[in-house]
Structures are given as C-alpha cells and as structure tokens.
C-alpha positions in Angstrom: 0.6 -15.2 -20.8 0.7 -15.9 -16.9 3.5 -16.2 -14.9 5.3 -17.9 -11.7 7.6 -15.9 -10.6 10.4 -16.1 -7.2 11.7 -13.3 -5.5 14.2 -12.5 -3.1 15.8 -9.8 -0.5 19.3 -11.2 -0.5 21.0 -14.1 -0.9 19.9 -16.8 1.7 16.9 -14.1 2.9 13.4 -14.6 2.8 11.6 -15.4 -0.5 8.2 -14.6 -2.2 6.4 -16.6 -4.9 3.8 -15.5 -6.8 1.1 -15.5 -10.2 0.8 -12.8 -12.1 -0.3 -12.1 -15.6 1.9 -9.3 -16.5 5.2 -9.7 -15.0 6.8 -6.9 -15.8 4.2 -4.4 -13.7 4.2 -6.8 -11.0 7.9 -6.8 -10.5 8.5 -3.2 -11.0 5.3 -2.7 -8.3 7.1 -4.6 -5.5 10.7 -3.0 -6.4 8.9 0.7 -5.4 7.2 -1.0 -2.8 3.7 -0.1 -3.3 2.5 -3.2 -2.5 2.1 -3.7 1.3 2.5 -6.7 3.2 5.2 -9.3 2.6 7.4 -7.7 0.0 7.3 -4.4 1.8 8.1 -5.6 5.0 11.2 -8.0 4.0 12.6 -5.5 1.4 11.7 -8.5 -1.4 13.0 -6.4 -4.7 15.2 -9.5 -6.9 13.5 -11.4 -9.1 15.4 -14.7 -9.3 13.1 -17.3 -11.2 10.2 -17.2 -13.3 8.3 -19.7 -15.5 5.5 -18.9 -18.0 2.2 -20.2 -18.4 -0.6 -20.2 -21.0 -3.0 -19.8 -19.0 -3.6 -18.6 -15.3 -5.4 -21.7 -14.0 -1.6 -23.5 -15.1 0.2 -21.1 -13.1 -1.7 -20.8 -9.6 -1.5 -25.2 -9.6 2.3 -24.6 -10.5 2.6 -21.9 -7.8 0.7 -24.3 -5.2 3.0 -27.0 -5.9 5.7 -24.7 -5.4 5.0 -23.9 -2.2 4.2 -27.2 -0.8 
C-alpha cells in the first residue's frame, strides 16, 4: 500500500506533502529529523492527513494534483 500523506509544524505553519510506501517509517524518520532538507529545517513533525493507495503510480498523480 502507498500513501499521501500532509504534514505540518504548527497550526497555520508551513506544510509538507509527500508519497511513501510505508508510512509509518516515514513519519517516525521526519519526527527524529533524520531527513535533511525541508522537514528538518521547518521543524515539520504532525502528521495531519493521509490517504492510501494501491499502488504508487496512484499516489505520486494524487500527490501532484495536490500540490497544484
């Protein structure tokens, strides 16, 4: 199973979306902040949405479509 997933810093602070196929890693990986860039930098730690896919091809159109 893939997955869409929002995160935030705070309320009304910056947000991050993102795929990933196991959502559970990924969300504990940017809540110790081992993942430079973005996430790090902002302090992005909350997950507030996700959505899951069957496949990963689904998600990263969902996640496009997202963003626009």
């Amino acid at each position: 199973m893939s997955a869409v997933y929002i995160m935030a810093s705070r309320k009304h602070g910056p947000l991050y979306t993102g795929v990933t196929s196991d959502l559970v890693n990924r969300v504990a990986q940017h809540r110790e902040g081992v993942i430079d860039g973005f996430t790090s930098r902002y302090d992005v730690k909350r997950l507030v949405w996700f959505e899951r896919h069957n496949g990963i091809i689904e998600a990263i159109q969902r996640e496009k479509s997202l963003k626009k």
